[in-house]
C-alpha positions in Angstrom: 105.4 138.1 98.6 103.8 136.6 101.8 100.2 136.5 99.8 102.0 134.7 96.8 102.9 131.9 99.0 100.3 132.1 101.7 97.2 131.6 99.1 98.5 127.8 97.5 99.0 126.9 100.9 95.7 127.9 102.3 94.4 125.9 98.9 96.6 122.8 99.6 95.8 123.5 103.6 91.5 122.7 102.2 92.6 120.1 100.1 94.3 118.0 102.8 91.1 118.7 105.3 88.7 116.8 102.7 91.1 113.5 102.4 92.6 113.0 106.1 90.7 110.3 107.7 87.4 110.3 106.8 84.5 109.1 108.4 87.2 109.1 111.6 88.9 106.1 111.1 92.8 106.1 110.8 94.1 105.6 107.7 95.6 102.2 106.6 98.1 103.4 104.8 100.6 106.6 105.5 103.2 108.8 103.4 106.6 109.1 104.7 108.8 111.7 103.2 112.9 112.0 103.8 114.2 114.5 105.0 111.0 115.1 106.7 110.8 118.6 105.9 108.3 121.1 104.2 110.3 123.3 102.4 113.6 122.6 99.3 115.1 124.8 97.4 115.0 123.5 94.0 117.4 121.1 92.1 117.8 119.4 96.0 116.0 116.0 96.1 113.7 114.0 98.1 111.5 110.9 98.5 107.8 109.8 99.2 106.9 106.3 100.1 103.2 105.3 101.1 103.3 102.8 104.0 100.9 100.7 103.8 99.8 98.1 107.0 100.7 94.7 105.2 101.5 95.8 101.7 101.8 98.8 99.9 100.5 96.9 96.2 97.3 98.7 95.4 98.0 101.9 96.8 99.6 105.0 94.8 101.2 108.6 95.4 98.9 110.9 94.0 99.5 114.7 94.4 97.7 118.4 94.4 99.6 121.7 92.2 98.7 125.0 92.6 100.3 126.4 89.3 100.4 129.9 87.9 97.8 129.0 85.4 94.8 128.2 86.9 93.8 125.7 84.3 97.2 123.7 84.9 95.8 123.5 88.4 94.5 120.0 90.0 95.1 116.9 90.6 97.9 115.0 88.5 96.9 111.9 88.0 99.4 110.6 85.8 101.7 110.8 89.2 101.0 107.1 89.7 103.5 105.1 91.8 104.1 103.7 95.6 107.2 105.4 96.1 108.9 108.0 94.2 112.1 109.8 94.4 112.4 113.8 93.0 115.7 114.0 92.4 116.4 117.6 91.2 113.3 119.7 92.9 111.4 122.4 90.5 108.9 124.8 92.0 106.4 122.8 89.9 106.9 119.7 92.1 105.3 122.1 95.0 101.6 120.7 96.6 100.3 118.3 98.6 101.0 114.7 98.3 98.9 111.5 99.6 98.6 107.8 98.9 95.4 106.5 97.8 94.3 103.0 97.2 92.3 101.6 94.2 89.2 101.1 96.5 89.4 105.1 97.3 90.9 105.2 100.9 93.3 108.0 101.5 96.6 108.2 103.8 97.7 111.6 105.5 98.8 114.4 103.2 101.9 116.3 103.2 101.9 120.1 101.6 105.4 120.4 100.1 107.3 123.7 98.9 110.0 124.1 96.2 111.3 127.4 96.8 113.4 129.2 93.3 114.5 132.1 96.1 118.0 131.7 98.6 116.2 130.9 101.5 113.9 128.4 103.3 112.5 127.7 106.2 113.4 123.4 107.4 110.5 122.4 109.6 109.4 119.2 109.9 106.3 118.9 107.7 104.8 115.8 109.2 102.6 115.9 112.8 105.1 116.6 115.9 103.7 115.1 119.1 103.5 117.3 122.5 106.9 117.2 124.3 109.4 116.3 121.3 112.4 118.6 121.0 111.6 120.3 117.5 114.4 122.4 115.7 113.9 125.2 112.9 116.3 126.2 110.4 116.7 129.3 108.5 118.6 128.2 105.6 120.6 129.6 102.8 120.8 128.1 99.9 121.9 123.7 99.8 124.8 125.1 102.6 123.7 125.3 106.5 124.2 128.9 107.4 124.8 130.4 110.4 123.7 133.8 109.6 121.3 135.7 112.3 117.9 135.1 111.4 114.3 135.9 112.4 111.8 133.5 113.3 108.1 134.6 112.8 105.0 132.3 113.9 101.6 133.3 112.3 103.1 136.6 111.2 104.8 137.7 114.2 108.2 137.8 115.4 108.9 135.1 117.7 112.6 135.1 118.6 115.5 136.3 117.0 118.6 133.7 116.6 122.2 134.5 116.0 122.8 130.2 114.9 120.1 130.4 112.5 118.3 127.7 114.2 115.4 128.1 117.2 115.2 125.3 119.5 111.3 124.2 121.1 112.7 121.7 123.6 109.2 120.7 124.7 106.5 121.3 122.3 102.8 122.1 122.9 99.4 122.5 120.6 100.2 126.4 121.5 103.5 126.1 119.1 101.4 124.6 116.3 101.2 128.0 113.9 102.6 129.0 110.5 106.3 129.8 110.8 108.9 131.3 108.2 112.2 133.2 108.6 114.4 136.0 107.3 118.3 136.8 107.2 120.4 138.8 105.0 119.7 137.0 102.0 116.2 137.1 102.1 112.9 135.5 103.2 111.4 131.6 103.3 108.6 130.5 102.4 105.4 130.2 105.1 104.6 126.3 106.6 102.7 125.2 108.4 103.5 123.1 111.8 101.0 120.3 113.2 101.3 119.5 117.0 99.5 116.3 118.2 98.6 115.0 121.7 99.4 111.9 122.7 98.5 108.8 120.9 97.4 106.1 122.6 99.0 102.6 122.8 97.7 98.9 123.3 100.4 96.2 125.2 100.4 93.4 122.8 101.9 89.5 123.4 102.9 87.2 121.7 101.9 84.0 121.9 98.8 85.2 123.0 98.2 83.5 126.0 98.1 84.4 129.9 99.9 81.2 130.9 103.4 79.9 130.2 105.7 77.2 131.1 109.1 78.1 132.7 112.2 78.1 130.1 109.3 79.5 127.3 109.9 82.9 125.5 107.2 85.4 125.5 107.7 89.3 123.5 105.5 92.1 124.6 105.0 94.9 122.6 103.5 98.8 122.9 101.8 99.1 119.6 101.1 103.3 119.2 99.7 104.9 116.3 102.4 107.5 115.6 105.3 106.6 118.0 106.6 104.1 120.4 109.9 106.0 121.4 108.0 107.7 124.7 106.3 104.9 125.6 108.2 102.3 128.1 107.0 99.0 129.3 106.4 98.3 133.1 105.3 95.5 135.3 103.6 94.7 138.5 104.3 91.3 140.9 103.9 89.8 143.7 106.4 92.6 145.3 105.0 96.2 143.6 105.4 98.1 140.9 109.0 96.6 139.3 110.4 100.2 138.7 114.1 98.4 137.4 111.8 97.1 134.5 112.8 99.4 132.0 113.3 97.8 128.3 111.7 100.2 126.4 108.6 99.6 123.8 109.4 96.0 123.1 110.9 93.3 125.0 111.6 89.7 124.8 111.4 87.1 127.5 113.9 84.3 126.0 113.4 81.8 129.5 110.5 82.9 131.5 111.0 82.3 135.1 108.0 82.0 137.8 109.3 85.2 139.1 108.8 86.9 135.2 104.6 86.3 136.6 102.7 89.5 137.3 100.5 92.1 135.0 102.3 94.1 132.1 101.1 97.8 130.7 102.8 100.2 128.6 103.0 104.0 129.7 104.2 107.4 128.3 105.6 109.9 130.1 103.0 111.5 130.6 101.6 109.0 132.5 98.9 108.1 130.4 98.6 104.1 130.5 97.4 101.1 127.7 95.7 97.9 128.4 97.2 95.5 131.2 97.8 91.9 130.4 98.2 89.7 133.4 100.7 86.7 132.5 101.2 82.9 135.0 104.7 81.8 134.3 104.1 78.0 136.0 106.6 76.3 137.6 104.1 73.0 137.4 103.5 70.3 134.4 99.8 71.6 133.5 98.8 75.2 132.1 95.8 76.0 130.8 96.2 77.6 127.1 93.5 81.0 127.1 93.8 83.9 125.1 95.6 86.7 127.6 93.7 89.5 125.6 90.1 90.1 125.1 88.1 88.3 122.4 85.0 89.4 120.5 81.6 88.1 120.8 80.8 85.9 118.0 84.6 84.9 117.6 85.6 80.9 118.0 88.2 80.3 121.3 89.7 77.0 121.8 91.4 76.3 125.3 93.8 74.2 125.5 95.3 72.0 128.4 99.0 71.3 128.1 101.3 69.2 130.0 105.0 69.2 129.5 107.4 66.2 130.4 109.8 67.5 132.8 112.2 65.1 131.5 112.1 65.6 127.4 110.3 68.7 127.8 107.9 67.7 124.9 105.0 69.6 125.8 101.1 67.8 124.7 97.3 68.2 125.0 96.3 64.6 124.0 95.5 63.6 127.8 91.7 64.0 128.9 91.0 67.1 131.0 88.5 68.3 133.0 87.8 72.4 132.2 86.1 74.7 135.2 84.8 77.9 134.9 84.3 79.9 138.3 85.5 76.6 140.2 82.6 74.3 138.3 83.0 72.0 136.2 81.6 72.6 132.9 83.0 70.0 130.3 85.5 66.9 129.9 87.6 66.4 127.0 89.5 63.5 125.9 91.3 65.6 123.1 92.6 67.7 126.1 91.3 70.9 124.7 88.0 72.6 124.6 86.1 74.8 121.4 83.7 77.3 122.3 82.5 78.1 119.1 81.1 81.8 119.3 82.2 83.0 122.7 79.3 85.4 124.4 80.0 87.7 127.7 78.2 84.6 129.9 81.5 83.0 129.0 83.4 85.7 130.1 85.2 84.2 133.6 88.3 82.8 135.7 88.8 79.4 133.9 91.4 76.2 134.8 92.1 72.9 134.1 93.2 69.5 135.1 94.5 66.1 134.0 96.1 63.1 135.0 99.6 65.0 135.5 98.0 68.0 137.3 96.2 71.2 137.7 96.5 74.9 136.1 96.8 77.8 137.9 93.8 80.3 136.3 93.1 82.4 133.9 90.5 85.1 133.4 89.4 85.6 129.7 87.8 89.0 129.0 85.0 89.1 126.3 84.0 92.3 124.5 80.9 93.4 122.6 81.4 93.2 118.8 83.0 96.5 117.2 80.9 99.7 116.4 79.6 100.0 112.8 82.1 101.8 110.6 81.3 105.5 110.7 81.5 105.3 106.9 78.1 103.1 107.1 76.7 105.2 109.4 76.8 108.2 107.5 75.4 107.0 104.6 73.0 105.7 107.0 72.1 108.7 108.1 72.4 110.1 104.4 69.6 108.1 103.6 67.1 108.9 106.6 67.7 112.4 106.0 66.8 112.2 102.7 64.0 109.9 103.0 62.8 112.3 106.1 63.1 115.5 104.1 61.1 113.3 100.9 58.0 112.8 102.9 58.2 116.0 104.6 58.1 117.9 101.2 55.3 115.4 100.3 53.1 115.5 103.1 53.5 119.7 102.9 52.6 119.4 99.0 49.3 117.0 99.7 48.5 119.3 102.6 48.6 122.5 100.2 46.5 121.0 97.5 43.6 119.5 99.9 43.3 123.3 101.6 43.7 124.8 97.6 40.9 122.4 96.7 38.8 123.4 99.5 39.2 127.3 99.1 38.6 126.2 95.3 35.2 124.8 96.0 34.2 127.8 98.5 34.8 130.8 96.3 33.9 129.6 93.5 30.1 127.9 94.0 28.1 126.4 91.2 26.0 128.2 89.1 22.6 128.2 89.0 19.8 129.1 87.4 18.9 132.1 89.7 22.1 133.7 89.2 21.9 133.2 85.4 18.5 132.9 83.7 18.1 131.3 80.4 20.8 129.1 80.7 21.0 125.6 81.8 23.2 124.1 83.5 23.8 120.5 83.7 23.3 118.2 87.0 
């Protein structure tokens, strides 16, 4: 029974290696499935959605069976929609689902199983990360069961639960395995249980900008690949590390105060850390307007120096100003803001600015080289060197055979002449 089940997943289990994230970028789209679980027993029902970054238009659920009949076997590609809801689950509904796009780019996959038996195994079937609380259930047919079941991981017996359901409260790449599980009224299905590390996060702000008048909102933001929920923003100032500043992933500054000034970074529990973004709240007319995160070379920055009107608190640029880098002076604008068109890492410095109704405190902007060529390029790249190396290597062996054929040629075989054959003649 365990080699029925255990080959399509192995076969599912090679066709979800050859689409995940190729070329090693993260996909921009992925498939979400509710419940998140790996196993139904049929006639229950589910849904697939592919999230896509922006819009989901262009991008389609497309999906692997592994059917009795190996010539029903393949991809179905008349399964052609964004989202799709299964509403009363067959066996033949059992493979692995992904999104693809019209232009060929893939999302993650998701192996499903539609068991006809009593019993199945819920486990979640997308990625876990390292310390989440993950709970299995053994159960019985559509009803949650509290008979005593058996919980193996890659073929061996792992614990034995009286609730039907085995707890991991902190979860590890060593629980990542193939689990199923027995009771009385039979046996599920195998599946298969990812574990991830931690992903890594990047602080985000919006506007983007290091300085701010007091009374102006600001929202900060841990942007993470998989999940946010572990990740917890935190601050430094003038005073230490603000350990009271505990908002979670995201927060909003409605009316920044001079005392909201100080540098900003996301971190997990683990204590692994994102970027930091240092942010002026000014309690003064003038700030200097300069991107608080890094730019690219090549990319166009304007700065821009703004005054506010303490009375109407109409905030403008339209004065002339005087912009320093590194404490000289390097332009003077009457528009009151400054364009560098395609910023390089000599621009790269602690920048302020002045006008007729004050000075700016300053600002550092950070630029970064431009981003590496997409691994997809390079491979192809590569593609092509190899092959044009291992062309003119087969070439240059081939003329090298034929020039030392040609000599041996003229060495064993020497003219004739009339000495070695009298009475004929040959010609000159």
């Amino acid at each position: 029974m365990e080699r029925t089940y255990l080959l399509p997943l192995l076969l599912t289990t090679l066709v979800y290696s050859s689409l995940g994230h190729r070329g090693g970028r993260s996909p921009s789209a992925s498939l979400s499935i509710s419940p998140d679980r790996s196993q139904f027993l049929e006639y229950m029902s589910f849904s697939l959605s592919c999230e896509a970054q922006g819009s989901s238009t262009g991008w389609r659920l497309k999906r692997y069976t592994a059917t009795v009949k190996q010539s029903e076997s393949g991809v179905d590609w008349g399964f052609n929609q964004s989202n799709y809801v299964i509403k009363t689950a067959k066996t033949s509904d059992s493979g692995v689902y992904w999104c693809e796009s019209g232009s060929g780019e893939h999302s993650n996959a998701v192996n499903i199983t539609v068991h006809g038996g009593a019993v199945i195994l819920e486990s979640p079937t997308l990625p876990v990360t390292e310390d989440d609380s993950v709970t299995l259930r053994c159960k019985y047919q559509a009803t949650p069961s509290e008979l005593t079941a058996d919980f193996y991981k890659d073929g061996s017996l792992i614990r034995t639960e009286t609730t039907g359901q085995m707890t991991i409260p902190a979860v590890s790449k060593s629980d990542e395995g193939l689990y199923k599980c027995n009771n009385s009224e039979g046996e599920s299905p195998v599946s298969w249980m990812t574990v991830t590390g931690w992903s890594s996060a990047s602080l985000s702000i919006s506007p983007d900008r290091s300085q701010f008048l007091e009374y102006k909102s600001v929202s900060l933001s841990c942007e993470v690949q998989v999940s946010s929920a572990r990740w917890r923003l935190k601050r430094y100032t003038v005073t230490g590390v603000d350990w009271g500043f505990n908002h979670g992933s995201k927060y909003v500054i409605k009316t920044a105060k001079t005392s909201d000034s100080g540098v900003y970074w996301c971190e997990a529990r683990s204590g692994q850390c994102s970027n930091a973004v240092n942010i002026t709240v000014h309690g003064g007319a003038v700030i200097l307007e300069s991107p608080a995160l890094p730019v690219t070379e090549g990319d166009s920055v304007t700065l821009r120096c703004r005054h506010e009107d303490k009375k109407t608190k109409d905030t403008s640029s339209n004065f002339t100003a005087d912009f320093y880098k590194d404490g000289s002076l390097i332009r003077t604008e009457t528009t009151g803001q400054m364009t560098i068109p395609a910023v390089s890492k000599s621009d790269e410095g602690l920048y302020k600015c002045n006008n007729s109704e004050g000075e700016s405190p300053e600002s550092w902007m950070t630029v970064t080289g431009p981003g590496p060529v997409r691994s997809k390029s390079l491979s192809r790249l590569l593609c092509s060197l190899l092959v044009v190396s291992l062309y003119l290597l087969v070439t240059i062996v081939l003329l090298v055979k034929c020039r030392r054929r040609r000599a041996q040629g003229e060495i064993r075989v020497p003219r004739k002449t009339r000495e070695d054959q009298p009475g004929q003649h040959v010609e000159e």
